[in-house]
Structure formats: C-alpha cells, structure tokens
N, C-alpha and C positions, 0 to 999 in steps of 0.2 A: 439637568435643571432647565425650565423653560423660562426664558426671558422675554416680556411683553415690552414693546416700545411704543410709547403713545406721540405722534406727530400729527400734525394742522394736515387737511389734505391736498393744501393749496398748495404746499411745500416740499410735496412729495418726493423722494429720489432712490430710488432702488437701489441703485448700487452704491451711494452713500453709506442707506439705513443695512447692506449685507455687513459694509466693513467694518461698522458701528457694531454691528452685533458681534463678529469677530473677536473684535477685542476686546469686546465685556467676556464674553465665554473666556479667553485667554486668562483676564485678569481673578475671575473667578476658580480658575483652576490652577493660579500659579502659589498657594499653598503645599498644594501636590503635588505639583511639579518642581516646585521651588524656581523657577524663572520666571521673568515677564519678556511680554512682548507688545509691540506695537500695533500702530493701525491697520499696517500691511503684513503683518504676522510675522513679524522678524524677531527674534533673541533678542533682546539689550543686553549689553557685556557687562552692565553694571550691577547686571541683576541676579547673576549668575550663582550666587551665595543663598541658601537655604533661609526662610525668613526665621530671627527669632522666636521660640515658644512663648506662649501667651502666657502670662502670671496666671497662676489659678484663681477661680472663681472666687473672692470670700467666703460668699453666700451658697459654693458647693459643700463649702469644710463647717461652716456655722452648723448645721446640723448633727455635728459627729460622726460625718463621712471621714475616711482619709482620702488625702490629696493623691493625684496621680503619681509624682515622686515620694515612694516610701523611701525610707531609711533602711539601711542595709540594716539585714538581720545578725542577730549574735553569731549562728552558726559561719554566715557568709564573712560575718569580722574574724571569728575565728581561723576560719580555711585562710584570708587571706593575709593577715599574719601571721600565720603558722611558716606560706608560702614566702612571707617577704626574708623569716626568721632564716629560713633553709638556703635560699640564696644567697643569704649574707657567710652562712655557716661553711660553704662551697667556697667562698674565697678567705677561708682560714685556715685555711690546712699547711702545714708546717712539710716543708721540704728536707728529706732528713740529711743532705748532703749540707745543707746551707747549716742546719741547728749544728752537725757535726764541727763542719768548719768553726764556729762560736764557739765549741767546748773548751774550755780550759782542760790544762793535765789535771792539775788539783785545783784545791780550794785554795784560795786567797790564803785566811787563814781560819785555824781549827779552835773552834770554841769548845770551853768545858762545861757550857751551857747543856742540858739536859733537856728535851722536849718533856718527859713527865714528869718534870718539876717546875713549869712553867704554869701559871694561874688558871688553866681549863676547867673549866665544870665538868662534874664526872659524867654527863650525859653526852658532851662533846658539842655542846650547839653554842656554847658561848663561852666568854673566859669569866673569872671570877670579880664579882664589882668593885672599883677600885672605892677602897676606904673614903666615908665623907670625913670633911675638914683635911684633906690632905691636897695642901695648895699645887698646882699645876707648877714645874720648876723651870726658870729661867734658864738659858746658858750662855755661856764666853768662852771663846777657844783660850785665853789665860786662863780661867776658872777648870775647864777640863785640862787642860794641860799638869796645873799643881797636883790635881787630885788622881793624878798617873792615868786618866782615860790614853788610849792610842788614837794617833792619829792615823786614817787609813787613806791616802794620797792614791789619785786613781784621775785620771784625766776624764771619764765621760763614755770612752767609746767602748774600750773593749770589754768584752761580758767576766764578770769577777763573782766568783761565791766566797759564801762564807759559811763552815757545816761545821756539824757538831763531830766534835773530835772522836766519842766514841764511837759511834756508828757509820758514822761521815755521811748522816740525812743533813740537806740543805738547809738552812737557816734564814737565811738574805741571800738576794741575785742582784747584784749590780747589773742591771740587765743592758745598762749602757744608751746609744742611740746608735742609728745609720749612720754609717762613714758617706754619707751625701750631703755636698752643701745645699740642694733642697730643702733638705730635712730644718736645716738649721736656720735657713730663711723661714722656712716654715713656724720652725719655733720661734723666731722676733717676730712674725705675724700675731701669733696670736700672743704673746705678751703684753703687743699694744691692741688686741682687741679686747683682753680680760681688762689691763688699766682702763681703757675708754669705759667700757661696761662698768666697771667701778664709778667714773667718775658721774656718768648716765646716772646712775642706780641713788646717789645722795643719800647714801648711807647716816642712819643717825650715831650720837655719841657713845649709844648705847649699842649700837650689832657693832660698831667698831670694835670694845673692848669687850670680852668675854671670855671663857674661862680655858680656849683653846690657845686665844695669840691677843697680843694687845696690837692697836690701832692698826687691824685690818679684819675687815668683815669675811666671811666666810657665807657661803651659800650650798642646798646640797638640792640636788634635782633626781628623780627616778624613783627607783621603788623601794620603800622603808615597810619595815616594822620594827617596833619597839615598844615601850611604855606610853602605855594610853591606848595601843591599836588590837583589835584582835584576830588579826590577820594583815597580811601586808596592802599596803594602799600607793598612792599615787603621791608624792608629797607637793603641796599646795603652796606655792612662792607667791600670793595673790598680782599684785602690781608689778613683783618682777619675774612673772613667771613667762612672760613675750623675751625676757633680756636672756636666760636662761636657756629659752628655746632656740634662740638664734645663736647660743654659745656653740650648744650641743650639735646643731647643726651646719655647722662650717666646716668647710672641706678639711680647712689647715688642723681643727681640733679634731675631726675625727681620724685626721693621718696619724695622728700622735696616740688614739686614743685605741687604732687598730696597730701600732708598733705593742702597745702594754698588752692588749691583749692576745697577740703572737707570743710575749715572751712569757706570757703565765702558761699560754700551752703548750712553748717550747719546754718551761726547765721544772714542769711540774704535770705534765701529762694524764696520771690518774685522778688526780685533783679535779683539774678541768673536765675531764668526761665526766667525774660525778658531779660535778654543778651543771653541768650543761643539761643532764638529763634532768636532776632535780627543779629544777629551772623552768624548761621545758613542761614536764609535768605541770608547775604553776601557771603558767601561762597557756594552757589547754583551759587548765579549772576558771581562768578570770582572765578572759582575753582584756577586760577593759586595763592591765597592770600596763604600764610605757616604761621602758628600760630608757636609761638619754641617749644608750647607741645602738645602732643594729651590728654598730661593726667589732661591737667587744661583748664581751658573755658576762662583764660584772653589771650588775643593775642599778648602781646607785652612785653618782660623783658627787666629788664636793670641790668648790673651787674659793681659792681664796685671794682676795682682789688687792692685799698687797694695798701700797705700796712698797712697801719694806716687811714681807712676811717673816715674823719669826715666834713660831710654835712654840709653845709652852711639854713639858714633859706631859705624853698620854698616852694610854691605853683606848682601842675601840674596843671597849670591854662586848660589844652587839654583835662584833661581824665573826664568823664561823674561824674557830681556833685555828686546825690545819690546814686554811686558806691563806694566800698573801692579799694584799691591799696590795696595787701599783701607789706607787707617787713620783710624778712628774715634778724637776724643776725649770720653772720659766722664771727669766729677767736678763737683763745685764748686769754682771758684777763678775769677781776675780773671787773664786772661787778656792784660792787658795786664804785670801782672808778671810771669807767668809760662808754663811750658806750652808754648812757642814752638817748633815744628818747625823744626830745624835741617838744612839741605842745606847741606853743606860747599864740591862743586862748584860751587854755581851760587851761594854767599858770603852767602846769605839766611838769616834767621830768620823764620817765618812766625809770626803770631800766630793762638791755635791754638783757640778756644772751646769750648767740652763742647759735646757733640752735631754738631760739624760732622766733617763726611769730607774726606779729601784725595789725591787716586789720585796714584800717582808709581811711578817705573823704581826699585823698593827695590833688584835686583841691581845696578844702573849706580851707583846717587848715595848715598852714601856718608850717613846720618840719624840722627837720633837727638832729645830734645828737652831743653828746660830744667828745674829744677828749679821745683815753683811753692811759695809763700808757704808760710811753717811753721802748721799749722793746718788748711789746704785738701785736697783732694782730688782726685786724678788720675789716670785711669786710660788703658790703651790696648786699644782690639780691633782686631786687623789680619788681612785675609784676602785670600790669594794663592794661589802654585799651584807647586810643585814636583817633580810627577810627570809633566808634559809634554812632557819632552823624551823619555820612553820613546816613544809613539807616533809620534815623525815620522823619517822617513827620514835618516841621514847625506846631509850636502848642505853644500860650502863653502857656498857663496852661501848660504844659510840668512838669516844676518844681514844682507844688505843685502836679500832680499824681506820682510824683517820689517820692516823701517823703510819701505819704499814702502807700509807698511800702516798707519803713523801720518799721522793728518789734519793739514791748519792748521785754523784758526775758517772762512778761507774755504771752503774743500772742506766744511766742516760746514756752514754756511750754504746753501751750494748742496746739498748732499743734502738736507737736510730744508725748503727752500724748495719752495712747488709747482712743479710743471712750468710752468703758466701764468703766473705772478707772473715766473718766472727769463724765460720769452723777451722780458717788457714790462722786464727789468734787465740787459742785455748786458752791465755791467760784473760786476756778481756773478755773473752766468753764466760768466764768462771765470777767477773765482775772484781777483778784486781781494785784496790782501790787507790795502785799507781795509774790508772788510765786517766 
C-alpha cells in the first residue's frame, strides 16, 4: 500500500516525515500481524492480543448471501456427537473384579412372580395400559403392614436382588450406593439443589397435584415418545427448560446419574448392549435427539421437586418391558419410618435410604412409595427410556427374546468370573444357582 503525506513546505523535516510514515505502515499492517507499534518501531505489550473480528457486514447478508461463520453442518453434528457419545461410552466399562466383589450368593428373596405373566404386550415394546378410572393408590407402612405386604430392611449400601423363584431371572436390584462419604455429601448437594430449583421454578397448584404424587411437581427432560409424537423428540420444559439443563448438568447429578448407569450394565449386561446399540442407531438417524446425560445410556429423566415426595401406585406402562428404570432416592429422613419403595406385585415395601438407587421393570410392577415423617425430606430422580420401541422391528416373539436377555446372579457370576478361575469351578461354570 502506498501512503501519500501532504505537508506545508515551510515545515519540512525528513526524518520527522520517515518516522511518521513508519508508523502508519505499522498500524496498517497490525491486523495481520495482530500487534502495534510505535513511532520508533517498537512492540507495545499491550497489544500483543490478536484484534477482535469485525461483526459482519448487514448489508453483505441482506442479499441472501451467507455470512462468513456458517453453521456446522448435520454431517459435522453428527461425527461430532457420535465422538463425544464414544468417549463417554470408554469410561463405562464395568471392571469384573469390582461387579464380582458386589455379587451376592443369592437373591435376597425369591418371588413367585412370573415374567410372562406380568402385563407386556405381545410385541414386547411396551407393557399393557393400565385400566382408565383406576385411581393411582396411596400407601402407609400401617396400611401395608395389616394387609401382610413384607417389609424388606436393607441399609442402602450393599447390592440386594430379588428374582423370580422359578428361574432365578432378576426382578429388582437394590443396586445400593458407594461406600464413600463423597458420594453421600454428594447426595445432600444435590437434594438442596433439586429443593432450591423447585422453589426457583414456582410451581402452580395444579403441576403440584397430579395423577403420579400429590403436592410435588415432577418434571422429565431428554428424549420421549409417546401419544401424540410419531417418532421420538426432544421434550420442550419451555421457561424451565434453563433450570432443567443446569440440573442435568452438574457435576454432583451426573456422579449419581453415571453410579445408575454402571449398575444397569453391571447386573443386566445383555440388556444394555441391546439398548445401547438400538440407541445408538437413533441418534446416527436424528443427531438433533439430546439425551440429559452423556454419562448414562437411559435417555429420558424425570425428577421430582419434593418436598415430601410421595408416589401414588404406577405403572410406566411407555418404557420397554424387559428394561429397569433406575430410581434414585434423595432427602433427609430415617428411612426406617419412612420412604419405603412399594412394589405391589411382588407384596414388598423396601426400605428406601437417600442416596441409594434401585433398578426395577417400572412398566411390569406396579410402584410407588410411602410418605416419610412430617418435618423430613424426600425426593425422587428416575431415569428410563421411552422411545425405544420406535427403533425395532414389529416381531411377536419380541417379549420372550427380551426375557432370554435377563440374567440370574449365576450367569452373572460366571460372565464376570475369569475364564481361568471358572474351569478350576465346574459347578459355577455350569451356572449353580448356589453361586
């Protein structure tokens, strides 16, 4: 670039007008170079930082030009959550010494409950819809107690099944918590963030009371399909869908949220591979679908703000039959008064403690829990999956190769036992159902 300098000739000074020129040339090139300098040609250190980019033109785009910054293309959204999906998938991989060390010898206790007598649709993608005018049922540990329900007394930590007596396929995993007080600080962290986001949120009279819990609202964030969609979508929390997204994404819920999702692939293995792939598949077809974690493989949560949550009897008659639903409990209270996960089918009340998880067939077994002590605190976070039956094929048979895909402890023993140890154990190789 040539630069002209016009001066008086009265006023003349050569080596003035060289350094003057200098530093125009400098400042015209400091775009490109991204520094300025002075009149003696020095660096200034303030200047050292690259200048911001210019706002684009209006009047470039007003014609239906596109702007220099496009928008990443579907393909590029796809690749790159595909990429973020498989890194997440890398640190879920289950250690079979640790899942060993968790096994129980047996089950807790042996149900006479029967998997194909339990309400599935014969296609296997959903369970059978629960009867209208059939009121959602209240409970009280007096009220279960008369009516002979068992009480099932379990502290929280250590992992508990409960399988069906013929077969001895798993039914419920009391999948417990970490024996770390992290964990457990962790879990009163976020109990006072879900309360605060409740109390934020200003729930009206009406999402309080509804047909799952009375006076606490419930919310569900990730990917649905159900009645009304024809194919699964992104579900829309309009004004609380910022509260929602800051749930999902805190450290402390998704430590809890990657504990449920370890334990659906510790104590149910074949399960998980087939959802993951099915899954998978979905989110190749419509990258735009957002699960609320990267760090768990169910797609869909629902969290309920409490204060004193307590569930009415129900069926997820939507989510895939020989799937578990996780449900998390968070609050403070004593757990021996109250709290108690109630499964109707199988006549139990579990005792339920903050911070531990419980995976169970939400569509088959009919749940809900008790009320805890006035004063206390209780919350529920549950995460499952409802859009999975779009993905698989029309197939009677469906539901019974979903059930050949539920383990007993034995089959789990022997999967995660070494090859070595199993041929010096011919009875656990043979899948004993004392292991």
């Amino acid at each position: 670039m040539t630069r002209v300098l016009l001066l008086s000739a009265p006023n003349f000074d050569l080596a003035e007008t060289l350094c003057r020129a200098v530093a125009l040339d400098c400042e015209g090139d400091e775009g490109a170079r991204g520094v300025k300098r002075d009149s003696e040609g020095q660096v200034l250190a303030s200047s050292t930082a690259a200048p911001p980019r210019p706002e684009p033109d209006p009047a470039s785009t007003a014609g239906g030009r596109a702007p220099l910054a496009t928008a990443q293309t579907a393909k590029n959204k796809r690749r790159a959550t595909k990429r973020r999906r498989e890194k997440a998938q890398q640190s879920r991989q289950i250690r079979a010494e640790a899942a060993l060390r968790h096994m129980p010898q047996h089950p807790l206790l042996a149900s006479a409950v029967e998997y194909e007598r339990l309400p599935a649709t014969s296609c296997g993608y959903q369970a059978v819809t629960e009867r209208k005018g059939c009121p959602e049922r209240r409970y009280a540990v007096e009220d279960l107690r008369r009516e002979g329900y068992i009480e099932v007394k379990w502290d929280g930590l250590k992992p508990q099944v409960i399988a069906q007596e013929k077969t001895g396929k798993i039914i419920v995993v009391m999948a417990g918590q970490p024996d770390d007080p992290t964990y457990r600080e962790c879990q009163s962290r976020v109990t006072r963030k879900v309360l605060d986001a409740g109390k934020v949120a200003e729930f009206t009279a009406l999402e309080l009371e509804h047909r799952r819990a009375s006076s606490s609202a419930a919310l569900n964030v990730g990917v649905f399909h159900g009645v009304g969609t024809s194919g699964p979508v992104n579900l829309f929390n309009g004004k609380r869908a910022q509260l929602l997204d800051n749930l999902v994404k805190d450290p402390d819920v998704c430590r809890m949220a990657s504990f449920a999702d370890a334990s659906f692939k510790t104590w149910s293995p074949d399960v998980y591979e087939q959802i993951e792939g099915k899954l998978e598949q979905l989110y190749e077809h419509d990258p735009t679908l957002c699960p609320p974690f990267d760090c768990c493989i169910l797609p869909c949560a629902a969290f309920n703000f409490g204060p004193q949550v307590c569930c009415k009897g129900h069926r997820d008659q939507s989510n895939l039959p020989h799937s578990w639903c996780a449900v998390t409990a968070l609050g403070f209270f004593d757990s021996d008064q109250g709290g108690h996960l109630v499964i109707e089918e199988l006549g139990i009340f579990i005792q339920f403690p903050p911070g531990a998880t419980i995976l169970l067939p939400s569509a088959l077994l009919t749940h809900g829990n008790t009320p805890v002590s006035p004063g206390e605190e209780s919350l529920r976070k549950k995460v499952g999956k409802k859009e999975f039956q779009w993905r698989m094929k029309l197939k009677e048979t469906r539901w019974q190769e979903g059930l050949e895909k539920i383990c007993t402890v034995a089959q789990l023993v022997k999967c995660y036992r070494p090859k070595k140890e199993e041929s010096s154990h011919p009875t656990l190789a043979a899948g004993s159902p004392s292991a």
